[in-house]
C-alpha positions as CSV (number, residue, x, y, z in Angstrom):
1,X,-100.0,-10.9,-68.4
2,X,-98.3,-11.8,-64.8
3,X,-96.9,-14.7,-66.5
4,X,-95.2,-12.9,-69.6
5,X,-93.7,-10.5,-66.9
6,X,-91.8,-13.0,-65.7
7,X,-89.3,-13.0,-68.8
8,X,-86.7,-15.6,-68.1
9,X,-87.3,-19.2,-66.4
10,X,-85.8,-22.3,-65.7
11,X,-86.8,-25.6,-66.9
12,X,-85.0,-28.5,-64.6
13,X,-84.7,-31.6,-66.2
14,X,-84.0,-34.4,-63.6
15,X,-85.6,-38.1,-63.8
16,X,-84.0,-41.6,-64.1
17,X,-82.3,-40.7,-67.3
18,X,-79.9,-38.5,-65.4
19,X,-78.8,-42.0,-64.4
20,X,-79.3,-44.1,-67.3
21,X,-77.2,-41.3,-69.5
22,X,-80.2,-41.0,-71.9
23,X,-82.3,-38.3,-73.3
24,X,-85.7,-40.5,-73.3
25,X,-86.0,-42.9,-70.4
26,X,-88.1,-46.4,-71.9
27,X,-90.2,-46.7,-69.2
28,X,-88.3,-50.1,-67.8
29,X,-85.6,-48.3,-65.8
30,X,-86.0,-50.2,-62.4
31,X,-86.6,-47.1,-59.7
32,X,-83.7,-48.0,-57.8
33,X,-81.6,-46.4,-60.3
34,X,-82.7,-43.0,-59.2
35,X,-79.5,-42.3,-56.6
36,X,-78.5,-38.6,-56.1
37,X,-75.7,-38.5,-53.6
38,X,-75.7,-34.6,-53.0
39,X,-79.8,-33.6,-53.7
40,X,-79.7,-30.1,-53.4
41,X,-82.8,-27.9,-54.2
42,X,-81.8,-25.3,-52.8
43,X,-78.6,-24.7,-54.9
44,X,-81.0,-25.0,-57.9
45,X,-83.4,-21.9,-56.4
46,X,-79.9,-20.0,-55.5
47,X,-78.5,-20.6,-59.1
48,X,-81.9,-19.5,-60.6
49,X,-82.2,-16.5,-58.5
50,X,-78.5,-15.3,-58.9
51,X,-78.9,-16.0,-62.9
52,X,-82.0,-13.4,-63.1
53,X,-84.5,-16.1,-63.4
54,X,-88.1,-15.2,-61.8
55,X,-89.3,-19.2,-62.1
56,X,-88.5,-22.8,-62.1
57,X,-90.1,-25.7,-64.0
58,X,-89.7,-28.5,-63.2
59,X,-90.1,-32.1,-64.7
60,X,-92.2,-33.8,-62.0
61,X,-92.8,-36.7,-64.9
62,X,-90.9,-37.3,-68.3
63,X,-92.1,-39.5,-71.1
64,X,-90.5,-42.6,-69.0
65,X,-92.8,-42.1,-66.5
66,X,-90.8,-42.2,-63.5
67,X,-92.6,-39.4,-60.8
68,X,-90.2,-37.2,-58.7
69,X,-93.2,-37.6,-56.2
70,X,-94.4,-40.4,-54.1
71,X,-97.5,-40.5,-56.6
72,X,-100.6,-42.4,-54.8
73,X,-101.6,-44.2,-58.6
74,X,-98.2,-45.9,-59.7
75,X,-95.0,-47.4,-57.8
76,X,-93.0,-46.1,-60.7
77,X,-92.0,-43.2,-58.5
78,X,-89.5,-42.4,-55.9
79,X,-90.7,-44.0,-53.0
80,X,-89.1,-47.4,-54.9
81,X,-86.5,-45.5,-55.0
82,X,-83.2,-45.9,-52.3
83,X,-82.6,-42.1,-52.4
84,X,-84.0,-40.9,-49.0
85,X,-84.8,-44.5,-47.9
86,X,-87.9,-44.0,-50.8
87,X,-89.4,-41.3,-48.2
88,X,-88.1,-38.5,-49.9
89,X,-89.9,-35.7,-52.7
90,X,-88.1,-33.9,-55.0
91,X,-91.4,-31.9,-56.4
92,X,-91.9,-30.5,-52.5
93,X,-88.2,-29.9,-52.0
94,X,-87.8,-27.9,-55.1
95,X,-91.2,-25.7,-54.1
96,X,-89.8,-25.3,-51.0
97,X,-86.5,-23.9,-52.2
98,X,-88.6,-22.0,-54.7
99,X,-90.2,-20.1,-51.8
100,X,-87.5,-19.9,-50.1
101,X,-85.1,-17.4,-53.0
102,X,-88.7,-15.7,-54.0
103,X,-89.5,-17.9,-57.2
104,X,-92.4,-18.6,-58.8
105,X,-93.0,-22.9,-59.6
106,X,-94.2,-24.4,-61.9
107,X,-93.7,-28.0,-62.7
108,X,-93.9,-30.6,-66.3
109,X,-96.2,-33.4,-66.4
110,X,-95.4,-35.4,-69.2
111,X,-98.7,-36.4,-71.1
112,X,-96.8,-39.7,-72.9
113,X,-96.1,-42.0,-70.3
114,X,-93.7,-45.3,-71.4
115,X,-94.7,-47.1,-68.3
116,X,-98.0,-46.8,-67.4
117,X,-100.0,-49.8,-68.6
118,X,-103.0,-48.3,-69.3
119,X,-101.3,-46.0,-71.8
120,X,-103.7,-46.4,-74.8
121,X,-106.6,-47.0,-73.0
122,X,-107.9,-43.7,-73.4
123,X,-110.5,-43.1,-71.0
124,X,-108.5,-45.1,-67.9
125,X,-105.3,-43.3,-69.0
126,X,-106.6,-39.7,-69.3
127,X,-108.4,-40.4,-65.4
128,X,-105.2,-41.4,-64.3
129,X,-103.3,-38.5,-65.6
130,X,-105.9,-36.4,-64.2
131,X,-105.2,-37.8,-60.4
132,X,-101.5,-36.9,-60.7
133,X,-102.3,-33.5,-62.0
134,X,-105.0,-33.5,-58.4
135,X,-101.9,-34.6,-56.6
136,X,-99.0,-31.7,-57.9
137,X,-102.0,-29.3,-58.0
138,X,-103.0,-29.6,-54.3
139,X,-99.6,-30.7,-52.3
140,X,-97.0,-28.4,-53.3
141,X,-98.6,-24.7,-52.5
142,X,-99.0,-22.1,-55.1
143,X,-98.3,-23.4,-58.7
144,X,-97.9,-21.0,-61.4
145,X,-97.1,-22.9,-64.3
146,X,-98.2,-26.1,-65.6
147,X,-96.0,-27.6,-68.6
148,X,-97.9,-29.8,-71.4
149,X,-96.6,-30.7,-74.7
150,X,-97.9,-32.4,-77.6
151,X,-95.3,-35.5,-76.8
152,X,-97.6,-38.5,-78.0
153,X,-96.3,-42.3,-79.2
154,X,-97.5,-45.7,-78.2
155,X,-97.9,-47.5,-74.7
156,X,-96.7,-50.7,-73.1
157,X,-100.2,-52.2,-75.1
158,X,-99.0,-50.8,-78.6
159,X,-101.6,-48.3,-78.7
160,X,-101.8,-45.0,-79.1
161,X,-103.7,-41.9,-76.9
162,X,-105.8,-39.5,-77.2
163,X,-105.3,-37.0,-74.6
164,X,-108.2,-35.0,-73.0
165,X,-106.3,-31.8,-72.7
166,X,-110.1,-30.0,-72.3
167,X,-110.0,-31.7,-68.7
168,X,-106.5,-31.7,-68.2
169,X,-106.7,-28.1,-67.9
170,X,-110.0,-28.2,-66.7
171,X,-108.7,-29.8,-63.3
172,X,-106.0,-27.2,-63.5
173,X,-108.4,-24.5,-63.9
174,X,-110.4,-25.8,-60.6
175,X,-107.5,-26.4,-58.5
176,X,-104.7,-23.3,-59.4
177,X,-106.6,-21.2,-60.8
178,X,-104.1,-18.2,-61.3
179,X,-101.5,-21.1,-63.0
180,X,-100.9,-20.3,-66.6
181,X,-101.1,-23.6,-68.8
182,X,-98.3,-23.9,-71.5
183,X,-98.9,-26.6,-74.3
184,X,-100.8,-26.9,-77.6
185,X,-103.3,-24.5,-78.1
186,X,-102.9,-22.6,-75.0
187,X,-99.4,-21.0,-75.5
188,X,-96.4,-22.7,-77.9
189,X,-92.6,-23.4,-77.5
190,X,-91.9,-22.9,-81.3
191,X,-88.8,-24.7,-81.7
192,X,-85.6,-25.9,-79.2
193,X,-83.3,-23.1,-80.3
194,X,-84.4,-20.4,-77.7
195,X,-84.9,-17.9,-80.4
196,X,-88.1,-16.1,-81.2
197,X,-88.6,-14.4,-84.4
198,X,-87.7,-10.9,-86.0
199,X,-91.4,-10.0,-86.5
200,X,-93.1,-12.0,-83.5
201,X,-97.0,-11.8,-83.0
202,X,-99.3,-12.4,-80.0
203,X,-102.3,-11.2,-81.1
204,X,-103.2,-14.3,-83.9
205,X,-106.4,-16.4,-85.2
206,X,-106.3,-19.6,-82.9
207,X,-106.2,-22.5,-85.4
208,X,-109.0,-24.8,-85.1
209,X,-109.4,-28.2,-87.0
210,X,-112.2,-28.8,-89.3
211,X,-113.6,-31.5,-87.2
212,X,-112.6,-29.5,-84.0
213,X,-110.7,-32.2,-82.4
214,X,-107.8,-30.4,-81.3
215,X,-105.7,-32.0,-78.8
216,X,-106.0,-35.5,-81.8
217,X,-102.1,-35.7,-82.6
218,X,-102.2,-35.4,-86.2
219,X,-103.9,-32.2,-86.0
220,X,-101.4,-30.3,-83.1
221,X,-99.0,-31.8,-85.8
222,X,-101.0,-29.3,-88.7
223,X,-101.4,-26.6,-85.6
224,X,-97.4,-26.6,-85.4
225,X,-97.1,-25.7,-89.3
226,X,-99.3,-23.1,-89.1
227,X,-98.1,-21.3,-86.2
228,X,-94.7,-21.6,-87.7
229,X,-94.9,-20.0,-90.6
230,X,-93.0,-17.3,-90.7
231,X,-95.9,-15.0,-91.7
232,X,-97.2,-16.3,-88.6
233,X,-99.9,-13.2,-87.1
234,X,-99.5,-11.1,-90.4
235,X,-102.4,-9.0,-91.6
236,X,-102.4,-10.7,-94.5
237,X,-102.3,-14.3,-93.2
238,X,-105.0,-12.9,-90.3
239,X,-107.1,-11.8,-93.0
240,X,-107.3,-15.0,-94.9
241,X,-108.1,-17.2,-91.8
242,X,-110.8,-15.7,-90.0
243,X,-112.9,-14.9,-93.2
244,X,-112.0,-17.9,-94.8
245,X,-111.5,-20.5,-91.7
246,X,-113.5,-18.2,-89.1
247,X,-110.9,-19.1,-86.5
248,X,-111.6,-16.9,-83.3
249,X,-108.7,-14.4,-82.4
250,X,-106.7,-15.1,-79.3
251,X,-103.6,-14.3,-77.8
252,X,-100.9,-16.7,-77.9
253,X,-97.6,-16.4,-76.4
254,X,-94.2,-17.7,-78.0
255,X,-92.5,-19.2,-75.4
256,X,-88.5,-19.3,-76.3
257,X,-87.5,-22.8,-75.3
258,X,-83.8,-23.9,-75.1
259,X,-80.9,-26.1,-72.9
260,X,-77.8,-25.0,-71.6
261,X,-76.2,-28.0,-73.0
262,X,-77.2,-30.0,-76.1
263,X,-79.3,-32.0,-74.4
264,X,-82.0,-31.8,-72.4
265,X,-80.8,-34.2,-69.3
266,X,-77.5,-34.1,-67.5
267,X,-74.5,-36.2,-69.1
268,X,-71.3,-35.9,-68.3
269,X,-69.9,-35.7,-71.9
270,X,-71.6,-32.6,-72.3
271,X,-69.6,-31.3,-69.8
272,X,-67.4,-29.1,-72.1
273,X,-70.4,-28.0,-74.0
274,X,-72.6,-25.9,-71.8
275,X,-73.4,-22.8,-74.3
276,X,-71.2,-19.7,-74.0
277,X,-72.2,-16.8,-72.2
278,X,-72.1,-14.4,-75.6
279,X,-74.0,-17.5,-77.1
280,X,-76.6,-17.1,-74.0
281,X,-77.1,-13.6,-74.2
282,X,-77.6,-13.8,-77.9
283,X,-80.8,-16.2,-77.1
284,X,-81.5,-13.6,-74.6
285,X,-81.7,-10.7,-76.8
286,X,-83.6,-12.7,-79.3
287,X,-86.3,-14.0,-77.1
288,X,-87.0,-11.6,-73.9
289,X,-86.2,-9.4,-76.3
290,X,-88.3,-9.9,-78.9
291,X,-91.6,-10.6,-76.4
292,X,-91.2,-13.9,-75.9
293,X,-90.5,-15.1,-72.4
294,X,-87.3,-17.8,-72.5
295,X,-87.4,-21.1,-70.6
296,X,-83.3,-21.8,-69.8
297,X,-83.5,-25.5,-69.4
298,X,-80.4,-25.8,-66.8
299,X,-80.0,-30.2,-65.7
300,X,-79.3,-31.0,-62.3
301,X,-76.2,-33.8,-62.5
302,X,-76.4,-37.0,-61.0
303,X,-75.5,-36.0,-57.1
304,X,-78.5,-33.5,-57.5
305,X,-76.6,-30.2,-57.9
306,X,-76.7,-27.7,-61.0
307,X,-73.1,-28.5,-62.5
308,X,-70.2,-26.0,-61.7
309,X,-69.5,-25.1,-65.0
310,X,-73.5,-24.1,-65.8
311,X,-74.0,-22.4,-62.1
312,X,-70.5,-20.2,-63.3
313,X,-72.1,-19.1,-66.4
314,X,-75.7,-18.4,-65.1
315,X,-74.1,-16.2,-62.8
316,X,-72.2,-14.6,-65.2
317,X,-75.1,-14.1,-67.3
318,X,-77.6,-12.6,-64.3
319,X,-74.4,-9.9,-63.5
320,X,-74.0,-8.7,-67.2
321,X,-77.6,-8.0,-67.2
322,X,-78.1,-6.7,-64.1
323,X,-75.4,-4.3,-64.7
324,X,-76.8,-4.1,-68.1
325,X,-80.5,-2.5,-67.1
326,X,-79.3,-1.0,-63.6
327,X,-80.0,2.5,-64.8
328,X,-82.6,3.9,-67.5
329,X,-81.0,6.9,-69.0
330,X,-84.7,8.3,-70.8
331,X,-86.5,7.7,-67.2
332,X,-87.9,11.2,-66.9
333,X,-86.7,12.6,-69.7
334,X,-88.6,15.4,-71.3
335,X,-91.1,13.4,-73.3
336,X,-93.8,15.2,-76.4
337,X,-95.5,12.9,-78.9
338,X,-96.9,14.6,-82.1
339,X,-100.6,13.3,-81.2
340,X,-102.1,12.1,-78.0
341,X,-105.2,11.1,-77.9
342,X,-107.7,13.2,-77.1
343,X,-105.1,15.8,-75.7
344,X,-105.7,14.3,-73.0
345,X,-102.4,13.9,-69.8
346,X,-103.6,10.7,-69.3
347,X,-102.5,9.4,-72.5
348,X,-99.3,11.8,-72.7
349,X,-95.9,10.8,-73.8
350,X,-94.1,11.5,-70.6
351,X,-96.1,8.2,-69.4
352,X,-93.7,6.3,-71.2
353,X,-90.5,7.0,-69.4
354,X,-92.4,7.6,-65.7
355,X,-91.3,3.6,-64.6
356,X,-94.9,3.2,-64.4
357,X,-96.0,-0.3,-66.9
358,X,-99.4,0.4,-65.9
359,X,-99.4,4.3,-67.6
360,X,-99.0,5.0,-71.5
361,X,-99.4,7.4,-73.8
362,X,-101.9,6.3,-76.9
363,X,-102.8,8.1,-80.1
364,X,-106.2,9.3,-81.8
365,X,-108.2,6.9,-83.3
366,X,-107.6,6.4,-87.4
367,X,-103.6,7.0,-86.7
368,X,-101.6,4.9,-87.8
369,X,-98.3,6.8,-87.8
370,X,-96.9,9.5,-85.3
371,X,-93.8,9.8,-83.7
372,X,-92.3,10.6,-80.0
373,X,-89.7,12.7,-79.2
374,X,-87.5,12.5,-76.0
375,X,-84.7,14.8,-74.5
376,X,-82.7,13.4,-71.9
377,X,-81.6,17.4,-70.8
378,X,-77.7,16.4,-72.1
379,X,-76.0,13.9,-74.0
380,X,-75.8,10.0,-72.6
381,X,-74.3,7.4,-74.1
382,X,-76.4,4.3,-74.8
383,X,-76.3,0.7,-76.6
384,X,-79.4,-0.8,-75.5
385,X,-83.1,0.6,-76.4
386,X,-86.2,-0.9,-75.0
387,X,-90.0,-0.5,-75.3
388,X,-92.9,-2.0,-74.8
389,X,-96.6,-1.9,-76.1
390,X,-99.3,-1.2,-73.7
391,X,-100.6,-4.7,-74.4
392,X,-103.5,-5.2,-72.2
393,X,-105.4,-3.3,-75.5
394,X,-103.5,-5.6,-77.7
395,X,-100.2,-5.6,-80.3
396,X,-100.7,-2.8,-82.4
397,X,-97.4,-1.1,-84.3
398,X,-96.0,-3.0,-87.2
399,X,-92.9,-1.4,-88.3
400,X,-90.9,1.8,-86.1
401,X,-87.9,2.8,-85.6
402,X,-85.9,4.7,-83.3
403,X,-83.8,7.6,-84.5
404,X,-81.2,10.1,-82.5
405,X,-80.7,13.6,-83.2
406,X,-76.7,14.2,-84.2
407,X,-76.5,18.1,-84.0
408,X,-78.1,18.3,-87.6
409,X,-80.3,15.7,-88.7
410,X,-82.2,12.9,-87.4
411,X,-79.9,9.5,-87.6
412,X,-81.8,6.0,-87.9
413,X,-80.1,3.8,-84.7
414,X,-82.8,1.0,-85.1
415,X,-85.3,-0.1,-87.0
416,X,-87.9,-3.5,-86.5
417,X,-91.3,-4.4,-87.0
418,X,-93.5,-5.4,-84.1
419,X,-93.3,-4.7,-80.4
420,X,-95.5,-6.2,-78.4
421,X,-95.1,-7.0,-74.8
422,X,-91.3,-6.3,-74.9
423,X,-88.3,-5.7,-77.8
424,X,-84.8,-4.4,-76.8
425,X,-82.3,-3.5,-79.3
426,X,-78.5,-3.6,-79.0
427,X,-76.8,-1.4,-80.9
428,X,-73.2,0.6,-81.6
429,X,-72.8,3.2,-78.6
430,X,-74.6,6.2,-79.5
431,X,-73.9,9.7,-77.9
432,X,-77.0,11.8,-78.1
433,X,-79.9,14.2,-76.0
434,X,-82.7,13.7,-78.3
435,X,-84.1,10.6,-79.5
436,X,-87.0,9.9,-81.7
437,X,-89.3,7.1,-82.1
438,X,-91.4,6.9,-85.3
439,X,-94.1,4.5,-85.4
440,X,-94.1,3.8,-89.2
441,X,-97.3,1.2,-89.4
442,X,-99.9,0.3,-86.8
443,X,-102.9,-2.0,-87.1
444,X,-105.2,0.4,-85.4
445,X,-103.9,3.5,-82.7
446,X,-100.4,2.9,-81.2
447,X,-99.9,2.7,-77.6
448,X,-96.8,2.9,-76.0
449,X,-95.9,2.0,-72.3
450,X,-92.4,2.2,-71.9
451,X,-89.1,3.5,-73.6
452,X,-85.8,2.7,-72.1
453,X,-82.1,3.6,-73.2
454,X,-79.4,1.6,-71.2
455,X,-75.4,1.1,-71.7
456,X,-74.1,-2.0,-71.5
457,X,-70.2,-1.8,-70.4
458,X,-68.2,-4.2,-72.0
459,X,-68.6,-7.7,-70.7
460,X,-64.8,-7.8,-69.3
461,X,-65.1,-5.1,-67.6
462,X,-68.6,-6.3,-65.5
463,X,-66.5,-9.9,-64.7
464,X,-63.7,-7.7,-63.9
465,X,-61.5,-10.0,-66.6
């Protein structure tokens, strides 16, 4: 729950590629091509902050196997390298940094690895990824996130590995204990394309493989077409698997994954092709705001510095929302639901617009459709509506929507299908003092632990354009 909180994080993307100009390094590249001029992680930590974002990833190992650390179990690293005379760390300067601007950090640790030799050798490979993990898990502080992915080919000896994730995140579990663990079967990144879906679902049967190897490549490979089918968490698709799979229920999280620029490393080509800011908000309403938290990738350049152009737009981006959600226009509004559960104030509608996350109102067991009605005690003009599911007892409501009241009947202004941790509307500027909410469809008693109404002035006018 701390972790989906967080909303919106960077992913930094910075190895030899940045050097080489390629997307996937081969595993050959001689360390000595690894030269920023300008390293700066503290511009990184400033841009992150300033843009809104509440973490930073970074990619202490890609699939070249090149470590931004001076790792103790391979020379492929930076110590071979000639930036800092090979005495330098880029995984310690960017968790410093992180502390520094109040971040959270995390950090990627490729499971494929181009160079190592013993790639392949399964048992000697999976000990020695477990030493590095030791090594980022006990050097760098407080670790919050650690980044896997299903990213699997063949070694230096031609063969192919099979990844213990089990102890992977068993070490991870011993060592950082409150770090959340994104990779298959723990959480998902669904796609590249930073958007999460209309009807998004948490609460899902975990999929587990008839012979109940999970991390074995082909089967994360059936894993990723089940979780993305677009009936993905449905009652109906729920249904089917646990009576006739008996997979367990769990709760996954849809992580919203996506770069700034078309690719995932720094090339100076791309240059004219960092993604709009209406494009980034877009991604933003249709991943933070759909309950998915989104992971920004933004690629240092080759001096070590967040490029001019990207810093200029994640800045733009953190002041549009930050003037955006700088006031709640329902926060204490005059709030009445037409059933609270048990009558009882501790489940009372008012608990939704109180600023509190940790209050909600709830209805009566065996309802499965009620509504809330709010009056904000005189008209307000609004774009943006946001609520959110009390979800520490699960994603309940199916279908709602949210209604305003226009002197003589009730007008729909939204309408949408699951809630879950978080979903924000944007819609035409409404002028109104009583909204509605009508939960249409819920799997079992709605909760709800927050309703918001925000205006969003026009984007010119925030930049002062």
């Amino acid at each position: 729950m701390e972790w989906q909180k967080l909303e919106y994080i960077a992913f930094v993307h910075f190895t030899v590629n940045t050097f080489t100009d390629k997307e996937w390094g081969e595993g050959t590249e001689d360390p000595k091509v690894f030269l920023p001029t300008e390293l700066d992680c503290r511009q990184w930590a400033r841009v992150c902050k300033e843009a809104g974002m509440k973490m930073m990833i970074l990619t202490a190992k890609h699939h070249d196997g090149f470590c931004l650390w001076p790792s103790r179990f391979t020379e492929h690293s930076v110590k071979n390298s000639l930036w800092r005379e090979g005495k330098g760390d880029v995984v310690r300067e960017a968790a410093e940094a992180c502390r520094e601007y109040g971040l959270k950090f995390g950090f990627y640790l490729s499971p494929w690895d181009r160079h190592e030799k013993c790639y392949g050798d399964s048992p000697r490979y999976n000990e020695y990824y477990k030493n590095q993990l030791r090594e980022l898990l006990t050097n760098y502080g407080k670790i919050h996130e650690v980044w896997f992915d299903a990213a699997c080919g063949e070694g230096p000896n031609g063969k192919m590995q099979i990844y213990d994730m089990e102890g992977y995140v068993g070490v991870m579990r011993q060592l950082q204990p409150g770090a959340a663990s994104m990779g298959p079967y723990d959480g998902y990144a669904k796609d590249e394309s930073g958007y999460g879906r209309e009807t998004e679902w948490m609460a899902v049967p975990r999929f587990i493989p008839a012979d109940g190897s999970l991390y074995e490549p082909r089967n994360v490979g059936q894993a990723l077409g089940y979780i993305n089918r677009p009936d993905f968490g449905s009652r109906a698709l729920s249904v089917e698997v646990v009576t006739k799979h008996h997979y367990p229920w769990d709760w996954w999280v849809s992580e919203n994954i996506v770069s700034i620029r078309p690719g995932w490393f720094y090339h100076a080509s791309q240059d004219n092709e960092v993604k709009s800011l209406e494009k980034l908000l877009d991604i933003y309403y249709c991943s933070v705001g759909r309950g998915g938290p989104l992971l920004l990738n933004i690629p240092p350049d080759r001096r070590g510095r967040i490029h001019e152009t990207d810093a200029q737009r994640l800045r733009e981006m953190g002041k549009v929302l930050r003037a955006t959600f700088a006031t709640d226009l329902a926060r204490g509004a005059k709030a009445t639901a037409s059933q609270v559960r048990h009558g009882h104030a501790a489940y009372a509608a008012a608990n939704t617009v109180d600023g509190d996350h940790y209050t909600y109102w709830m209805a009566d067991d065996g309802t499965e459709a009620t509504a809330l009605e709010y009056d904000l005690g005189g008209e307000k003009t609004f774009n943006r509506v946001v609520l959110q599911e009390f979800v520490r007892r699960g994603q309940r409501v199916e279908e709602f929507a949210v209604e305003v009241w226009d002197g003589q009947e009730w007008v729909e202004a939204a309408h949408g299908t699951t809630i879950g941790y978080k979903r924000i509307f944007c819609i035409a500027d409404v002028k109104a003092q009583k909204v509605r909410v009508r939960i249409l469809r819920s799997r079992i008693c709605p909760t709800l632990a927050s309703f918001g109404l925000y205006f969003a002035p026009p984007v010119s006018e925030i930049l002062g354009q």
